[in-house]
N, C-alpha and C positions, 0 to 999 in steps of 0.2 A: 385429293391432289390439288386439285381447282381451290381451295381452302387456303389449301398452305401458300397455294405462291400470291392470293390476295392477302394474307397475313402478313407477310414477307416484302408484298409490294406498300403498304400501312405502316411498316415499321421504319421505311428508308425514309432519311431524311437526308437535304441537302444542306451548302453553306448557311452560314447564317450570313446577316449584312453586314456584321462584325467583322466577321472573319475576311470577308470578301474586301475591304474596306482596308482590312492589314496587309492582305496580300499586295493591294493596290501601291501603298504608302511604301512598300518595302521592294516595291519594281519601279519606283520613282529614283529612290535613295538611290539604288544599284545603278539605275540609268544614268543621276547624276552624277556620280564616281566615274563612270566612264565615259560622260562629254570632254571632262573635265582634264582628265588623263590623254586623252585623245586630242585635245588643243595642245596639251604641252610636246605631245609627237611631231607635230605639225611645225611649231615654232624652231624645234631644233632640226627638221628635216628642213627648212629654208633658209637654216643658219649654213650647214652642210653644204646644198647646193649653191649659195652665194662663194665659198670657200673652195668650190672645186669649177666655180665660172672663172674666178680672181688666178687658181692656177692653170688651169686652160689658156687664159691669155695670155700666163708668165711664158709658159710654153712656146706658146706661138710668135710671142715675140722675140725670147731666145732664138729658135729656129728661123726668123727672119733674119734675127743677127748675124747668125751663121754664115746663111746664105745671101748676103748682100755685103757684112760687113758694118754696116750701121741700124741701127734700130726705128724700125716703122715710125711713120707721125704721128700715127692714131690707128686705133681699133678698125677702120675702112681701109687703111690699106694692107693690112693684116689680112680681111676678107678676101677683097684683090688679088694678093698675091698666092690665094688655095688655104692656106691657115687655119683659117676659122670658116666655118658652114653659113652660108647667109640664109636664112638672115641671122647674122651672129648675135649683134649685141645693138642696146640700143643705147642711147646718147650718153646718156647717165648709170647706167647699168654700172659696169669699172670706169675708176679715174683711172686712165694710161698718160703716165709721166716718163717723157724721159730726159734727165739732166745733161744738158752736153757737155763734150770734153773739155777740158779746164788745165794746158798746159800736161801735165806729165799722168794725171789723172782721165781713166778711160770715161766714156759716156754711160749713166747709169739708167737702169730702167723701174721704174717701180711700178706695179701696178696696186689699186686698193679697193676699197669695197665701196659702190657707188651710190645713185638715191635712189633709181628705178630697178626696175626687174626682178630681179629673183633676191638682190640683195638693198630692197625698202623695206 
């Protein structure tokens, strides 16, 4: 009995350094495929939330409109007025435009996508 399992322990062999070597090379490849894939996630998940900061403000200065009648100066008094959660937005974050009224033409608001924050 004592025979066989030294027989049996003489016969196993492990990887070679070849082998070990391929394994290696082919858990790199895989790895690099998914940094790779996983930057490109990232870049359109900050395209997204620059896109849903730019309607948030549209929002919120709609509903200023509302309720005053004319359209905020800027993104602080938007804060000010409950709107937007401080600390909302920073300087450059959205350009907030708004065109005054012009004769029979109402006042317009546009908001777009800025240099800082979520949308650089």
């Amino acid at each position: 009995m004592l025979a066989r399992i030294r027989a049996a322990r003489q016969n196993e062999s492990g990887f070679t350094l070849i082998e070990l070597l391929i394994v290696i090379v082919i858990l790199g490849v895989l790895s690099g495929v998914v940094v790779f894939s996983v930057s490109g996630i990232t870049s359109r998940g900050k395209a997204e939330a620059c896109q849903a900061t730019i309607k948030t403000v549209q929002v919120a200065g709609e509903a200023y409109y509302a309720k005053n009648g004319t359209y905020a100066a800027n993104t602080a008094a938007l804060t000010a007025a409950g709107l937007l959660q401080p600390p909302a937005l920073g300087v450059l974050d959205v350009i907030y435009v708004v065109t005054p009224a012009a004769g029979a033409v109402p006042a317009k608001l546009s908001v777009t996508k800025g240099t800082t924050g979520s949308c650089a």
